[in-house]
C-alpha positions as CSV (number, residue, x, y, z in Angstrom):
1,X,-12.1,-30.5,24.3
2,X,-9.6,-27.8,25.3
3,X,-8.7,-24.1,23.9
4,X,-5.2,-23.3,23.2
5,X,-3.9,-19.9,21.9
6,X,-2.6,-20.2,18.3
7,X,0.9,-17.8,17.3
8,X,1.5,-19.4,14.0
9,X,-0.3,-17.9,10.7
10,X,0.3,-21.0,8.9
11,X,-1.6,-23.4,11.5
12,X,-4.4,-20.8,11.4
13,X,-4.9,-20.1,7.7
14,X,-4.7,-23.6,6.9
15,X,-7.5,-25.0,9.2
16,X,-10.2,-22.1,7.9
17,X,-8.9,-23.9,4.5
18,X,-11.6,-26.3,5.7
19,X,-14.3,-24.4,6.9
20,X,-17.1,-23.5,4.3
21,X,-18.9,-20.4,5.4
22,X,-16.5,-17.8,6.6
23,X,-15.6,-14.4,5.8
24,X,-12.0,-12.2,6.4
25,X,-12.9,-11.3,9.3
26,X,-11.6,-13.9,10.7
27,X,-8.7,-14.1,8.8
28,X,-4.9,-13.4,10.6
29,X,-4.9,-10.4,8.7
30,X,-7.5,-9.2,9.8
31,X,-6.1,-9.6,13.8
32,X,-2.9,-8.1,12.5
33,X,-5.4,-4.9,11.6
34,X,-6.6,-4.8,14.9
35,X,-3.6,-4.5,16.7
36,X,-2.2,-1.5,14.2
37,X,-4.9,0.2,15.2
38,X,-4.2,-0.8,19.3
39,X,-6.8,-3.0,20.1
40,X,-5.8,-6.4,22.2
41,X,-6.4,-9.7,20.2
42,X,-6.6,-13.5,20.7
43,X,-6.4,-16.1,18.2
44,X,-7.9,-19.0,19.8
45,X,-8.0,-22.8,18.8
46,X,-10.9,-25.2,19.8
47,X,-9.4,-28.8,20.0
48,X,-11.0,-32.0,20.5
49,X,-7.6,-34.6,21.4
50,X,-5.0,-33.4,18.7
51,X,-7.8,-32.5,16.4
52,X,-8.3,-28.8,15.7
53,X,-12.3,-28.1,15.1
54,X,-12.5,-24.0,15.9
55,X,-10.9,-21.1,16.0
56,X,-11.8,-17.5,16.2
57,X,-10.4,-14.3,16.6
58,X,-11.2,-12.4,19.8
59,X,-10.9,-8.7,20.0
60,X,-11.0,-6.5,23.0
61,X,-13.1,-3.2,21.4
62,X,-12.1,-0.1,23.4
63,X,-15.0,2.2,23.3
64,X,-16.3,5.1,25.5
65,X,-19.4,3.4,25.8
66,X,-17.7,1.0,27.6
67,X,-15.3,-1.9,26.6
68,X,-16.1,-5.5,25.5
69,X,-14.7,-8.3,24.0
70,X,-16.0,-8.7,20.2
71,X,-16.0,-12.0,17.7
72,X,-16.3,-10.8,14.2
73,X,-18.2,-13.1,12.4
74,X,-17.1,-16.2,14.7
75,X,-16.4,-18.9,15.6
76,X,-16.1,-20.9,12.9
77,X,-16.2,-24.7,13.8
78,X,-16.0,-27.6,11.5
79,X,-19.9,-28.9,10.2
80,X,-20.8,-30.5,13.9
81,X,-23.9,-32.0,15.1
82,X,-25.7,-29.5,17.3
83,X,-25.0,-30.8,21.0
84,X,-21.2,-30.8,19.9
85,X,-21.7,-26.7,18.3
86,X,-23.4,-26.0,21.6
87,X,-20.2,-27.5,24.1
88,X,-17.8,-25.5,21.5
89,X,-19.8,-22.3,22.3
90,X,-19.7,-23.3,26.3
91,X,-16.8,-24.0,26.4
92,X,-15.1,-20.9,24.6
93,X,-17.5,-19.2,26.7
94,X,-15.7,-19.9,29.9
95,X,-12.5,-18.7,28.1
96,X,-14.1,-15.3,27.0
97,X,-15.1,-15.1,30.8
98,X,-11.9,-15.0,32.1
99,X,-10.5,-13.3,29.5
100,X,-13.0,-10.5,30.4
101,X,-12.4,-10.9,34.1
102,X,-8.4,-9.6,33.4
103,X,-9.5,-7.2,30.8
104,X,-12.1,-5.6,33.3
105,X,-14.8,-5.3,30.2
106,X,-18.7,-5.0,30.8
107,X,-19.6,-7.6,28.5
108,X,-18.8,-10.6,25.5
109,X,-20.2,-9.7,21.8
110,X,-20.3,-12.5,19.7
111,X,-21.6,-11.9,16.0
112,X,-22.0,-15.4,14.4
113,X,-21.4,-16.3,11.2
114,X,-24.1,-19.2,11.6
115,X,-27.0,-19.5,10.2
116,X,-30.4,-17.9,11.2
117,X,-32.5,-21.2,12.7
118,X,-34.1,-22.0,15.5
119,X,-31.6,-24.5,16.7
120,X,-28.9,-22.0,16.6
121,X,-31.3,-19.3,18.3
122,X,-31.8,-21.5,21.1
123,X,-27.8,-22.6,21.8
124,X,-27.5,-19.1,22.4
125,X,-30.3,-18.3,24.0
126,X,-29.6,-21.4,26.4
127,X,-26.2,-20.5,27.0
128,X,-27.5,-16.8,28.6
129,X,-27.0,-14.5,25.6
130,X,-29.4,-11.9,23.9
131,X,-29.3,-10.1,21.5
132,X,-27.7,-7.2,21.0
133,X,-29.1,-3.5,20.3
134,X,-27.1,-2.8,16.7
135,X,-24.9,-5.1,14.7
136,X,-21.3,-4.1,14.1
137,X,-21.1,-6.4,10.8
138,X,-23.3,-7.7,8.2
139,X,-25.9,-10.4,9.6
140,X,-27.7,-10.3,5.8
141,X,-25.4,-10.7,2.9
142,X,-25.6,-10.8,-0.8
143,X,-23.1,-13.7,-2.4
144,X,-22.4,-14.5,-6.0
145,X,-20.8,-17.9,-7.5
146,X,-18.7,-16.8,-9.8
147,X,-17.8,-20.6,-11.0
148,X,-19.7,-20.0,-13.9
149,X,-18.2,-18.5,-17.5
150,X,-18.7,-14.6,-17.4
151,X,-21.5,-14.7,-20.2
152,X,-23.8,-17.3,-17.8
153,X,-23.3,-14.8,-15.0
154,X,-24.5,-11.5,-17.0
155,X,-27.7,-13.6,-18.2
156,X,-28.1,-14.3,-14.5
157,X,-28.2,-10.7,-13.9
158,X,-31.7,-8.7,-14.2
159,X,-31.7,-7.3,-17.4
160,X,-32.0,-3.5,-16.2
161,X,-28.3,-4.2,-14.4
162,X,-26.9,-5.4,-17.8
163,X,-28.1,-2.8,-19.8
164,X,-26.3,-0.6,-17.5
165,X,-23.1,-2.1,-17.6
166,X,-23.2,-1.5,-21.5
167,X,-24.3,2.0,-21.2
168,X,-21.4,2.7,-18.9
169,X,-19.4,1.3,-21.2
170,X,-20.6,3.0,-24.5
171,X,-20.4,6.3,-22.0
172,X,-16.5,5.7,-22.1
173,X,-15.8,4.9,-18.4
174,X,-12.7,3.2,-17.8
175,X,-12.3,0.6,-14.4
176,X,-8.7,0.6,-13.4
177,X,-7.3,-0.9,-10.1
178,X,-4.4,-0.4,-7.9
179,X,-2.8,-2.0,-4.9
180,X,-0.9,1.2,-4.1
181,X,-1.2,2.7,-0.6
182,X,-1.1,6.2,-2.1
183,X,-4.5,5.7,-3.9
184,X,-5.9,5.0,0.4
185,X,-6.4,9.1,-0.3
186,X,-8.1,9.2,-3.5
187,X,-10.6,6.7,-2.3
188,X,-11.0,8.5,0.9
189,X,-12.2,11.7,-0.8
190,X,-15.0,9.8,-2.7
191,X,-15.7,8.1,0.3
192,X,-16.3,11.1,2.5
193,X,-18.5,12.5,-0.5
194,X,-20.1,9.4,0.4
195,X,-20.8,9.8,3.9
196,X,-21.9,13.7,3.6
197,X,-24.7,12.0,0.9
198,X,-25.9,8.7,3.2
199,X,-25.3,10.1,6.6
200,X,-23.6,7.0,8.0
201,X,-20.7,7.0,10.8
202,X,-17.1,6.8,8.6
203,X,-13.7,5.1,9.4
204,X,-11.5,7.4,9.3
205,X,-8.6,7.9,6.7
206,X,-5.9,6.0,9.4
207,X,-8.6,3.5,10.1
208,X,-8.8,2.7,5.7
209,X,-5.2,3.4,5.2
210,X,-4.4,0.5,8.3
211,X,-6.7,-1.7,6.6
212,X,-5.7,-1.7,3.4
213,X,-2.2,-1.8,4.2
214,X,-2.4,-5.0,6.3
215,X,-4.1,-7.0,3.5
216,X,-0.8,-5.6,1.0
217,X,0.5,-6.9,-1.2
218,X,-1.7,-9.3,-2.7
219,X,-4.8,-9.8,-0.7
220,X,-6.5,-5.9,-1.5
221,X,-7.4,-3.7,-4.5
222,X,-8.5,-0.5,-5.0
223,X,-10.7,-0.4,-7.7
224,X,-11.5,3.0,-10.0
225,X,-14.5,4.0,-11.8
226,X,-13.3,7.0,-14.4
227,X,-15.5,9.2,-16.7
228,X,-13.5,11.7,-18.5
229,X,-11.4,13.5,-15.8
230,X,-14.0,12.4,-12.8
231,X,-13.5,9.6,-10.8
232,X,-17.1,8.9,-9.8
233,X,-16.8,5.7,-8.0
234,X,-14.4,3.5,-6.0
235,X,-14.1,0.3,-4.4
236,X,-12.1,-1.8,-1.4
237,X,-12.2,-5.4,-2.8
238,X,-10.5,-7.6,-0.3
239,X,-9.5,-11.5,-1.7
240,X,-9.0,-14.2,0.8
241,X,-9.6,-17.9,0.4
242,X,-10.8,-17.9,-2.9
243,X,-13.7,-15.2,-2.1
244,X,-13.4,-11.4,-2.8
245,X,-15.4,-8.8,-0.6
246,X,-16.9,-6.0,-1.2
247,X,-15.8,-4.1,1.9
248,X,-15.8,-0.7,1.2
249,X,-17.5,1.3,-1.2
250,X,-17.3,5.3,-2.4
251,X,-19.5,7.1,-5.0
252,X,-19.9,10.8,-6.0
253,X,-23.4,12.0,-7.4
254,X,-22.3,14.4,-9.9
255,X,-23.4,12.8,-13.0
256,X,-26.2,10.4,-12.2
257,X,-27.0,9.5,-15.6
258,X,-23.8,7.6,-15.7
259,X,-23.8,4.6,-14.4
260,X,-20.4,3.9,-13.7
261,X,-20.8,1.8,-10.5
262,X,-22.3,-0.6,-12.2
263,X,-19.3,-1.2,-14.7
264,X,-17.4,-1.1,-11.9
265,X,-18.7,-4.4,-10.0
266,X,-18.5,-6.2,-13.2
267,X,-14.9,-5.5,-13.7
268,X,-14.4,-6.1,-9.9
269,X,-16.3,-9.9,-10.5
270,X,-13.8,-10.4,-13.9
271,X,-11.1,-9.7,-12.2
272,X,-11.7,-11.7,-9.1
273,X,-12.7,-14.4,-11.8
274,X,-9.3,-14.5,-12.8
275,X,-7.8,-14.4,-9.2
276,X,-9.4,-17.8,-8.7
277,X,-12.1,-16.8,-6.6
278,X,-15.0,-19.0,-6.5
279,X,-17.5,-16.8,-4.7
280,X,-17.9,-12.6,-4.8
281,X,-19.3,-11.5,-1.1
282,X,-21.6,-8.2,-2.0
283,X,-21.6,-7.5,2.1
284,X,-24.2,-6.7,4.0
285,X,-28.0,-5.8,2.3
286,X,-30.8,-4.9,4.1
287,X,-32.7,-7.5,6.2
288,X,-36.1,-7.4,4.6
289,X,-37.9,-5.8,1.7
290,X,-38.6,-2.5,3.3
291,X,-38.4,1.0,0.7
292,X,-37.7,3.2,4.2
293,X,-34.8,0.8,5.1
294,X,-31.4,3.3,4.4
295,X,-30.0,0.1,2.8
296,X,-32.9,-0.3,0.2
297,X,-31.4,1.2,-2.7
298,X,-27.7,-0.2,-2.0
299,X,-29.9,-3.8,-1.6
300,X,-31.5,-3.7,-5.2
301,X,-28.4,-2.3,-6.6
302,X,-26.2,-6.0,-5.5
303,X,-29.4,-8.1,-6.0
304,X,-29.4,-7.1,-9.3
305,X,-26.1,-8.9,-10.1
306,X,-28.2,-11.9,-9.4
307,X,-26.9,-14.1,-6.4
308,X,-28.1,-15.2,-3.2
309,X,-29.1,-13.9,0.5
310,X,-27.3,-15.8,3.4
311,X,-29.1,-14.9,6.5
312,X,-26.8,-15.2,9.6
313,X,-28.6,-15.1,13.2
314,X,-28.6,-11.8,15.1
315,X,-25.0,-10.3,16.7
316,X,-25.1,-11.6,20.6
317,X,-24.8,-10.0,24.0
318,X,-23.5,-12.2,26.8
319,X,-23.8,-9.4,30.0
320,X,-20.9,-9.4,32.6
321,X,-22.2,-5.6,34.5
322,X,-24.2,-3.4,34.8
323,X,-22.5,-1.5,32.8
324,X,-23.3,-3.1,30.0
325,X,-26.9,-2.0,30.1
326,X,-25.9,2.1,29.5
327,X,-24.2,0.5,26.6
328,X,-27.7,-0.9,25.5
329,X,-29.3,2.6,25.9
330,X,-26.8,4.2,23.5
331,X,-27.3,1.8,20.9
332,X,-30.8,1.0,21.2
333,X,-31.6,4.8,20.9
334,X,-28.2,4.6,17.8
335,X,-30.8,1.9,15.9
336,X,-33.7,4.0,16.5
337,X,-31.6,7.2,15.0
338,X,-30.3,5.5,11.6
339,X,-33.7,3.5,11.3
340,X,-32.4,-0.1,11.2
């Protein structure tokens, strides 16, 4: 097995073609994001002979915590017995290590899109990493097949989330979307509402507009939620490889009695129906039933679309200083601060 870089967006879309569970941030969009907004990529290839069987996107996060090299969601691998998922690891591990050497960062974060067992604990575990403090992306998701005609899909849904849907729409909201950059600001201001209600760390309006733009012209929407003159709530719905994502969301809570959000997802699931996509990706949900988790109501809100959990295991640390353990202060006491 070797690692070779990969420069060519064709070579690298085509072989996560093949790979089953992945999500866009992997995607060469995605590494063309990062470097707008200046952070150092790699696009790496795992090959066996000629025989590509990994990639993954490696990002150099430049933080005043301290730097470190960051996998989103990676690597993805073709299905592979265990003792062949565990030399991929070891292997790319070796690369991150001298990758970090050069790059003078205090440790490797990998967050995995594999899932949670005790096989794939241990090839971790084994290999020196822990894990880490916080997560940076979901490791509980919420995923829908959309395969199925629209009708199956609302009888699927719990009957309190359909009944909404038709109240929103007897209430006269109107869902309209957009893939124009100037609607980045309109979203922003509902997101911000957002923030000011749930208390969570934003991205900031550069940081959205960068993002949107780089999935432009076909791989992002903007979706609109309208009641009367309001816009009451908003989505980011990103479409790669026949999957949409919920990324970002934005509500304002000035008329709770209409439920436009909940109009809004279905026209987000129609419309990605008709994109071709085969699965909507609700993002992250809270880990476990738990009323005091800040997640709980977002949770019951996607569950109720009907769908399934997909339980990745936890984001890993592989320490290269001891520099790395103020990092784990920070966000230890972080995790203890937003109860997570």
């Amino acid at each position: 097995m070797e690692i070779r870089e990969i420069s060519d967006k064709k070579i690298w879309e085509d072989f996560l073609l093949k790979i089953r569970e992945k999500t866009f941030l992997q995607s060469w969009n995605w590494g063309e994001f990062q470097a707008k907004i200046g952070e150092k990529i790699w696009r790496l290839g795992i090959f066996n002979s000629s025989h590509q069987i990994g990639a993954t996107l490696v990002i150099k996060i430049t933080a005043r915590r301290g730097n470190f090299l960051f996998i989103p969601h990676g690597p993805l691998v073709k299905e592979l017995l265990m003792n062949d998922r565990k030399k991929v690891l070891e292997l790319l591990l070796e690369r991150l290590k001298k990758i970090a050497k050069d790059e003078k960062v205090a440790f490797i974060r990998i967050a995995p899109l594999w899932e949670k067992n005790k096989e794939n604990i241990e090839i971790f575990q084994e290999l020196g990493f822990r894990p880490a403090p916080i997560h940076i992306h979901p490791e509980v998701t919420w995923q829908l097949d959309i395969t199925f005609p629209e009708n199956e899909i609302l009888k699927k849904m719990r009957k309190t989330t359909r009944n909404l849907i038709k109240r929103s729409q007897k209430e006269g909201v109107k869902i309209y979307f957009s893939n124009d950059l100037k609607n980045v600001k309109l979203f922003c201001e509902l997101y911000q509402a957002t923030v000011s209600r749930h208390h969570f760390i934003p991205f900031s309006y550069d940081f959205l507009k960068k993002e949107f733009e780089s999935f432009l012209p076909d791989n992002v929407l903007l979706f609109f939620a309208q009641w009367k003159d309001k816009i009451l709530s908003s989505a980011m719905i990103i479409f790669w490889q026949k999957i949409a994502f919920y990324h970002q969301g934005a509500s304002l809570n000035l008329f709770p009695k209409i439920p436009a959000s909940y109009l809004l997802q279905w026209e987000i699931i129609k419309e990605a129906k008709k994109k071709g996509c085969v699965l909507y990706n609700f993002w992250g949900i809270a880990p476990k039933e738990n009323r005091h988790h800040p997640w709980h109501g977002l949770t019951l809100f996607k569950k109720g679309f009907g769908g399934e959990k997909r339980e990745y295991i936890k984001t890993q640390d592989f320490p290269l200083s001891h520099r790395y353990f103020r990092n784990w202060i920070i966000e230890t006491f972080r995790r203890y601060k937003r109860r997570l």
